[in-house]
Backbone as numpy.savetxt, mean C-alpha at the origin, in Angstrom:
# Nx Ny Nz CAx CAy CAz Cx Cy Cz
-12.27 -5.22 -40.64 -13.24 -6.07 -39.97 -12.57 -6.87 -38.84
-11.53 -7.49 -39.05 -10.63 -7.96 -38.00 -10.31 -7.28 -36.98
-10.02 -6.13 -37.09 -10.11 -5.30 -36.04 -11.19 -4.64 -34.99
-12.37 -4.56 -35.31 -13.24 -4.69 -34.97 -13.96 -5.83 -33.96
-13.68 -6.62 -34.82 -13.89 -8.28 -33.98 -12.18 -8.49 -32.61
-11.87 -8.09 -32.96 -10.32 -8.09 -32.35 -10.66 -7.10 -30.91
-11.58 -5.86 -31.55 -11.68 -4.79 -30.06 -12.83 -5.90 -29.25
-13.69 -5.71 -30.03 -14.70 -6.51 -29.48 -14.57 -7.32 -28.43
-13.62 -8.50 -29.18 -13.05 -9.72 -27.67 -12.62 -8.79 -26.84
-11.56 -7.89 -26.87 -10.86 -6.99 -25.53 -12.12 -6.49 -24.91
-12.74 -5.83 -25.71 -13.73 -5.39 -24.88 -15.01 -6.04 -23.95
-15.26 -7.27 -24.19 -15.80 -8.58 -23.74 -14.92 -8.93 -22.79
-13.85 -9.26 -23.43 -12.83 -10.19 -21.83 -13.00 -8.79 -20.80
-12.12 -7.52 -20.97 -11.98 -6.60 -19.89 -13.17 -6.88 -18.85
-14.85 -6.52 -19.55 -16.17 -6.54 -18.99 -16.35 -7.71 -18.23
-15.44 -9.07 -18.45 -15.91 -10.54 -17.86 -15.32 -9.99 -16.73
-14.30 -9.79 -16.84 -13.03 -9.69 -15.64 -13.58 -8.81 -15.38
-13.59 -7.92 -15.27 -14.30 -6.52 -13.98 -15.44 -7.02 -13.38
-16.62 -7.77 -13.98 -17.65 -8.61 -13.17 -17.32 -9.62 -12.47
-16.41 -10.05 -12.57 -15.76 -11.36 -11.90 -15.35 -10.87 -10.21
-14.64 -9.57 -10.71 -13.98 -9.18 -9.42 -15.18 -8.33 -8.82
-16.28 -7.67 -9.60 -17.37 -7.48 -8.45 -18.24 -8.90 -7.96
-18.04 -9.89 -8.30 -18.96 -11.07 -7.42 -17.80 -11.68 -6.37
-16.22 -11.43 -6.57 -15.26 -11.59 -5.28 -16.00 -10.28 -4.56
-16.12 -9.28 -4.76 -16.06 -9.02 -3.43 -17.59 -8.63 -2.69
-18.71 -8.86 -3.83 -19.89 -9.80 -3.38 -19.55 -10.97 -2.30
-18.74 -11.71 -2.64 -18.12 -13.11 -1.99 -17.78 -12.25 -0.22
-16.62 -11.58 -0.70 -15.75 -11.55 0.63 -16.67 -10.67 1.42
-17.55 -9.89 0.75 -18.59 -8.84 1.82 -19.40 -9.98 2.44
-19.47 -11.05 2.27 -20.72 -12.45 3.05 -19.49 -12.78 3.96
-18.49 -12.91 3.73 -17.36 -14.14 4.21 -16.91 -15.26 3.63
-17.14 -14.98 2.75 -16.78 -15.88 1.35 -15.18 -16.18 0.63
-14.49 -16.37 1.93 -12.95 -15.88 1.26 -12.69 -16.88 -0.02
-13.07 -17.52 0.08 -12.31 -18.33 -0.69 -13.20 -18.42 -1.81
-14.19 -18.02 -1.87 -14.96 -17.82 -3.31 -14.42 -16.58 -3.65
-13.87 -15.62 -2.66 -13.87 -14.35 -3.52 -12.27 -14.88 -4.10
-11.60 -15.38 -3.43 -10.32 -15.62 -3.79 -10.38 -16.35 -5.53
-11.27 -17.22 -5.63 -11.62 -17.85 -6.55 -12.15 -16.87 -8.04
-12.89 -15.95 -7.50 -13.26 -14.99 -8.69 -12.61 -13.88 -8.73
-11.25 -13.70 -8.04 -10.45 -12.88 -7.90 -8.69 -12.89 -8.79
-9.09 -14.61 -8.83 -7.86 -15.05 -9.45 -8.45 -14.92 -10.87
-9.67 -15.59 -11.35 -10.13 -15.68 -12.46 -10.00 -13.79 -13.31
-10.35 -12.90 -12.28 -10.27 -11.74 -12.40 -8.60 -11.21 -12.93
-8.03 -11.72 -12.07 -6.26 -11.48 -12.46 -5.92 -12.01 -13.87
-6.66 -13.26 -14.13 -6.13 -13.67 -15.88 -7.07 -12.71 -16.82
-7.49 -11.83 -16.28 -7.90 -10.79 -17.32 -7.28 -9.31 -16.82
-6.39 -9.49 -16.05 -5.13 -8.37 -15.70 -5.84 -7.34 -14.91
-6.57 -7.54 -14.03 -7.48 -6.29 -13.17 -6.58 -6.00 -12.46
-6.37 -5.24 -12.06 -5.10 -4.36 -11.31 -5.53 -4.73 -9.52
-6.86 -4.35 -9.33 -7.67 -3.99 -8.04 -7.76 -5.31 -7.46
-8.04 -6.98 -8.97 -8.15 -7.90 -8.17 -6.54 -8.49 -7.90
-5.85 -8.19 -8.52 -4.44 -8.39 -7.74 -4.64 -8.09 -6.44
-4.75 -6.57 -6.04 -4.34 -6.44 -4.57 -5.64 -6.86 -3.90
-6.58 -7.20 -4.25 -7.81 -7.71 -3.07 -7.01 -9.41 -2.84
-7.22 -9.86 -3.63 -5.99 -11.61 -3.64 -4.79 -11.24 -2.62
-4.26 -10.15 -2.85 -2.90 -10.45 -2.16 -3.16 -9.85 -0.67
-4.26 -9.00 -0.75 -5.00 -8.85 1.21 -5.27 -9.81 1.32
-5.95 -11.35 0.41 -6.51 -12.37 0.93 -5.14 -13.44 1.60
-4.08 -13.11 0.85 -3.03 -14.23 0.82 -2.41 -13.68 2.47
-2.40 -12.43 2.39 -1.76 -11.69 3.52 -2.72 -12.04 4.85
-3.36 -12.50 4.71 -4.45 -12.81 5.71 -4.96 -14.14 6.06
-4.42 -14.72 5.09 -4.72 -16.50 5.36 -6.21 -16.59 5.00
-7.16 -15.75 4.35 -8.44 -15.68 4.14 -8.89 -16.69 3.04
-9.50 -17.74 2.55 -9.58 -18.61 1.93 -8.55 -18.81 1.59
-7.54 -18.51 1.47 -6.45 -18.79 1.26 -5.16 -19.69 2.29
-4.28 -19.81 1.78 -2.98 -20.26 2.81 -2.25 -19.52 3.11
-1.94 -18.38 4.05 -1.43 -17.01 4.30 -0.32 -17.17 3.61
0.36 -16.43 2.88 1.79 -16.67 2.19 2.03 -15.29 1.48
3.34 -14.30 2.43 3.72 -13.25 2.04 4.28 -12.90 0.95
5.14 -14.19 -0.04 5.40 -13.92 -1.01 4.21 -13.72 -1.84
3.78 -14.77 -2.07 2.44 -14.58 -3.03 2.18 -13.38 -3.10
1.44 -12.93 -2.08 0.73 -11.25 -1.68 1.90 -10.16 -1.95
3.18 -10.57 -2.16 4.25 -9.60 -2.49 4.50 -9.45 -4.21
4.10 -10.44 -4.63 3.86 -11.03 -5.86 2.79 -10.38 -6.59
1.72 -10.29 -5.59 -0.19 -9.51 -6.49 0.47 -8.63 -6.44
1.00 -7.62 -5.05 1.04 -6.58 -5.05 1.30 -5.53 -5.71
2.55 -6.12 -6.27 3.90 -6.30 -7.35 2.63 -5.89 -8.60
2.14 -7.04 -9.05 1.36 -6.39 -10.26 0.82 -5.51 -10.68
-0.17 -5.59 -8.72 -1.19 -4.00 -8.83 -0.48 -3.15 -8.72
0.32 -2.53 -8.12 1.10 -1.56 -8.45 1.43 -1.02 -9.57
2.13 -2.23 -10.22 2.95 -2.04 -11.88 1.83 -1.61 -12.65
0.62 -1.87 -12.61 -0.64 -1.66 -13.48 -1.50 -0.72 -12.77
-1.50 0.05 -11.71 -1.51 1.33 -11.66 -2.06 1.75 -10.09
-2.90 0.63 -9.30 -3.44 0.72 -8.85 -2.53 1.03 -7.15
-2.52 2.30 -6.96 -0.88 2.65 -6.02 -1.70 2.08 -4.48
-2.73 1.71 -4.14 -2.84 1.08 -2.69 -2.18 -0.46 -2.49
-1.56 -0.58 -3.81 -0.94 -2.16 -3.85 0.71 -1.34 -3.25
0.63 -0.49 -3.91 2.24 -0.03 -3.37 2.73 0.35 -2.24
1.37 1.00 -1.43 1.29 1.41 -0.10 2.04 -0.11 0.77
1.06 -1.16 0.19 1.40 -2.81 0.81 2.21 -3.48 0.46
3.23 -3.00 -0.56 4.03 -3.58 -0.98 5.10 -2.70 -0.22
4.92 -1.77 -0.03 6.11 -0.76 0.54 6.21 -1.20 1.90
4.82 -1.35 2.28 4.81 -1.94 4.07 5.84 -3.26 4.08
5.43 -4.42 3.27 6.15 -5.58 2.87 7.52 -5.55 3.00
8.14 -4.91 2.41 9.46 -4.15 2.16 10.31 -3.63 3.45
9.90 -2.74 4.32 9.77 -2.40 5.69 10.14 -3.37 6.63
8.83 -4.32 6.67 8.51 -5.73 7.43 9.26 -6.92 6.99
10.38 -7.27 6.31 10.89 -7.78 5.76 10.01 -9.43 5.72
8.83 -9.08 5.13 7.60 -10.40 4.57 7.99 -10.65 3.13
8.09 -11.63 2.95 7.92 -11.86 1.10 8.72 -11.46 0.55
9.14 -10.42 1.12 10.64 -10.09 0.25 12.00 -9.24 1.05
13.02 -9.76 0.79 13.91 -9.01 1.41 14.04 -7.16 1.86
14.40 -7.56 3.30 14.22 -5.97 3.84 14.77 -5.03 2.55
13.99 -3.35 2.53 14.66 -2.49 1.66 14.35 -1.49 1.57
14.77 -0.67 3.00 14.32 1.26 2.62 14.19 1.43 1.43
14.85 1.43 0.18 15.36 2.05 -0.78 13.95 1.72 -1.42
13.65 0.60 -1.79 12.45 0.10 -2.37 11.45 0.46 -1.68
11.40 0.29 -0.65 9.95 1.12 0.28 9.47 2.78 0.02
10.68 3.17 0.02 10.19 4.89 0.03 10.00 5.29 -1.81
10.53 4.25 -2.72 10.57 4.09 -3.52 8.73 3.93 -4.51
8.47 3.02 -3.59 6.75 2.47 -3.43 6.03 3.31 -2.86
6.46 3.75 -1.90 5.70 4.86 -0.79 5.66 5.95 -1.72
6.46 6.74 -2.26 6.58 8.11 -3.23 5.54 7.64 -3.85
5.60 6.57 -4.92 4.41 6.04 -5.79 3.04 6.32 -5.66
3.11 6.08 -3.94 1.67 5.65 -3.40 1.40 7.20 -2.42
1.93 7.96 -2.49 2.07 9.27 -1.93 1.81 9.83 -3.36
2.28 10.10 -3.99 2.01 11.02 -5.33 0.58 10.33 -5.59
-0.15 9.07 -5.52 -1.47 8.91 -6.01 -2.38 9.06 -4.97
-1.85 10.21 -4.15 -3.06 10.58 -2.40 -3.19 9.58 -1.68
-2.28 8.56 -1.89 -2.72 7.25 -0.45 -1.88 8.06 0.93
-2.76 8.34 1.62 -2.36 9.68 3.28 -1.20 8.61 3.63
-1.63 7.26 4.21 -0.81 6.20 4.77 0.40 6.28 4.34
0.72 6.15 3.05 2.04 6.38 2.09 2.66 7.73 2.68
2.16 8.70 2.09 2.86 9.55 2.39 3.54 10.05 4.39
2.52 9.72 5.16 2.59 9.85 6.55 4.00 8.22 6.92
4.23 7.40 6.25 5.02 6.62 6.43 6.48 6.68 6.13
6.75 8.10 4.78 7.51 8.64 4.07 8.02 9.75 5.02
7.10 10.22 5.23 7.53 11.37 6.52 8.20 10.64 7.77
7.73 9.67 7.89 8.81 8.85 9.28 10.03 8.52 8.47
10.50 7.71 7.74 11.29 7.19 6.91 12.34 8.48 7.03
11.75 9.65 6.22 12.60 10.70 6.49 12.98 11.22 7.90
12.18 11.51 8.92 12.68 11.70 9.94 13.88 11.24 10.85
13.39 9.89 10.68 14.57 9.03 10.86 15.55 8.09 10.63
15.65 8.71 8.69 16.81 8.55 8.13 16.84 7.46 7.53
16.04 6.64 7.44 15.76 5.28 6.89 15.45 5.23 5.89
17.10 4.31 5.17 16.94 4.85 3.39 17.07 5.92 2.83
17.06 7.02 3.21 17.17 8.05 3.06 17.99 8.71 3.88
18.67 9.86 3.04 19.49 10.93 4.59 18.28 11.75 5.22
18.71 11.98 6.04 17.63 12.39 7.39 17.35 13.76 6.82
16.00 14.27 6.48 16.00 15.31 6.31 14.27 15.73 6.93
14.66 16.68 8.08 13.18 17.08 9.08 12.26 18.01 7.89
12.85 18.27 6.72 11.79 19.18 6.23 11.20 18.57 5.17
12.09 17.64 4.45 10.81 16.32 3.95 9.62 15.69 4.51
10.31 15.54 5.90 9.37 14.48 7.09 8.31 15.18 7.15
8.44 16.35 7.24 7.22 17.26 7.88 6.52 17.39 6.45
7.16 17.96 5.13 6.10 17.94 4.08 5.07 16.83 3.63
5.80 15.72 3.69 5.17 14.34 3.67 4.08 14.12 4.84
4.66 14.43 5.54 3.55 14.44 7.36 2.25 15.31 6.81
2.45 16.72 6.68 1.76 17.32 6.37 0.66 17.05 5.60
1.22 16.18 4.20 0.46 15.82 3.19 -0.61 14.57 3.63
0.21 14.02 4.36 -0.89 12.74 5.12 -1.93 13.63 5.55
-1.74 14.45 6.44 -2.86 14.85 6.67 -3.94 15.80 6.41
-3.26 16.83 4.87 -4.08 17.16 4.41 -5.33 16.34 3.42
-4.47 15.20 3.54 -5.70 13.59 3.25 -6.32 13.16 4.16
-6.18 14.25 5.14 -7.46 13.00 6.01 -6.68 12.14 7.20
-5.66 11.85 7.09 -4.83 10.58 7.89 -4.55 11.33 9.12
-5.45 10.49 10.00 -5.39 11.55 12.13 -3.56 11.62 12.10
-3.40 10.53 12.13 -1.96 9.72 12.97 -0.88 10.91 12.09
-1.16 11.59 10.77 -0.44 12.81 10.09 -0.49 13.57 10.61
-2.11 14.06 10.97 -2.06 15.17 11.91 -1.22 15.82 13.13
-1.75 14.41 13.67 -1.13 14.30 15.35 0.40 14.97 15.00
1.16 13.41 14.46 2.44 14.09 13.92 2.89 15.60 13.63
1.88 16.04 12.42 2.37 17.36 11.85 2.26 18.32 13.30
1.29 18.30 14.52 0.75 19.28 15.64 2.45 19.13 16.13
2.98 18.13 16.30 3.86 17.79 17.26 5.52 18.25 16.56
5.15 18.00 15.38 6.33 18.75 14.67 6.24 20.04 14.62
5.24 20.84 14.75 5.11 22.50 14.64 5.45 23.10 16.00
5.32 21.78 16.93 5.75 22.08 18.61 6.75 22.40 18.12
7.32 21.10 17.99 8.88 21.39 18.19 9.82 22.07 17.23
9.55 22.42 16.47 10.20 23.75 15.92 10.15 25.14 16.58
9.29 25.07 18.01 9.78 26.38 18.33 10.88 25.46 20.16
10.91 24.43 20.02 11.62 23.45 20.83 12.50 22.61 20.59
13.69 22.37 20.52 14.53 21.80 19.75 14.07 19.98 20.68
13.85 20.42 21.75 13.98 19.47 22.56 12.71 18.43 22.18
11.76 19.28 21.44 11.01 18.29 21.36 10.80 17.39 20.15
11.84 17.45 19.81 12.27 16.84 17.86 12.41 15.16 18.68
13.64 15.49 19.56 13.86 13.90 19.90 12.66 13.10 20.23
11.56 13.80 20.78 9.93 13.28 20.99 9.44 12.86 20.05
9.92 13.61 18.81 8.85 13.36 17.67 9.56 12.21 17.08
11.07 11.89 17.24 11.81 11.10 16.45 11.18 9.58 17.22
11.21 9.68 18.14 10.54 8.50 19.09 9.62 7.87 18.72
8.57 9.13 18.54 7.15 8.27 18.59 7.37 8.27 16.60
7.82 8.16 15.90 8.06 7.98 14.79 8.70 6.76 14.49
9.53 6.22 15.60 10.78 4.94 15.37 9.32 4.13 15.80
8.67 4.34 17.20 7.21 3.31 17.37 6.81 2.90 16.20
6.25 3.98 15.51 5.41 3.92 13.88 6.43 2.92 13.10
7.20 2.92 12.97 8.05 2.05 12.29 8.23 0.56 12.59
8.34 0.47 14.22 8.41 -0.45 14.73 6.98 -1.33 14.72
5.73 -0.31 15.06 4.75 -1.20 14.50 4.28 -1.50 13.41
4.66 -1.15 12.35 4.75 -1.48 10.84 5.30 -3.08 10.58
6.67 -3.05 11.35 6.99 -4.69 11.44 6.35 -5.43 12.32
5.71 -4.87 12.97 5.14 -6.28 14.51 4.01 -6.55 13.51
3.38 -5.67 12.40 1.80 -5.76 11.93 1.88 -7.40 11.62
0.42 -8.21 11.61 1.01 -9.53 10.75 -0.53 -9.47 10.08
């Protein structure tokens, strides 16, 4: 009987918390940051994975909130660990951008794989630069391109583009250093993002 009554509460709290985090983003679809922030946190003490990373887009954004990269490095951190891999995509960016937490290829492509093995295109098309140009990784063009590839068999243009331009230049040696270029950009605007 205890057990029973025991699922019961789990199964009650889980249901509070998953409604909680659909009236945040009831909230944030009006402009409601800071109410959604409010039923978003309430949502996190019942361990929602999804309202971690909606909180830590809010923190990352100054949106009812007080912009603060750790914090949002912090949700991210959770949603991730609890399953939800578009927290890892942003935590990997984080990582990159040296926000909230100390710079760290190693940890980025680390997060990125994460968030690449669960179909986030972004992840994987970011993994493919990383490899291209050696960051954190030894440089290897036939990772870059599988990862590239995979972005864009998800859908992701900016994979595409890439993968067209890498199939150039494999019959062009000359045009690798092109692709390495506009790949170091991609990187470079990863850190300017705020």
């Amino acid at each position: 009987m205890k057990k029973i009554v025991l699922l019961s509460l789990i199964l009650l709290i889980t249901s509070f918390s998953k409604d909680l985090f659909e009236l945040g983003l009831e909230a944030y679809d009006k402009g409601e940051f800071d109410k959604a922030a409010k039923q978003w946190q309430k949502a996190c003490d019942g361990n929602v994975a999804q309202a971690y990373h909606n909180l830590g887009v809010l923190y990352i954004n100054g949106h009812g909130v007080e912009k603060d990269y750790y914090k949002a490095a912090e949700l991210y951190k959770r949603s991730c660990d609890g399953g939800f891999v578009g927290s890892c995509l942003n935590l990997g960016v984080l990582y990159i951008k040296d926000q909230g937490v100390e710079q760290d290829y190693n940890k980025a492509i680390n997060l990125y794989k994460k968030a690449c093995d669960g179909d986030i295109a972004e992840a994987c098309h970011n993994l493919g630069a990383l490899y291209a140009l050696g960051k954190g990784v030894k440089q290897d063009y036939d990772s870059a391109k599988r990862y590239v590839f995979k972005a864009c068999a998800l859908g992701f243009q900016d994979g595409c583009d890439y993968l067209n331009k890498m199939i150039a230049a494999d019959e062009n040696d000359e045009k690798i250093e092109t692709i390495l270029k506009t790949m170091i950009k991609t990187i470079n605007h990863l850190k300017q993002i705020d």
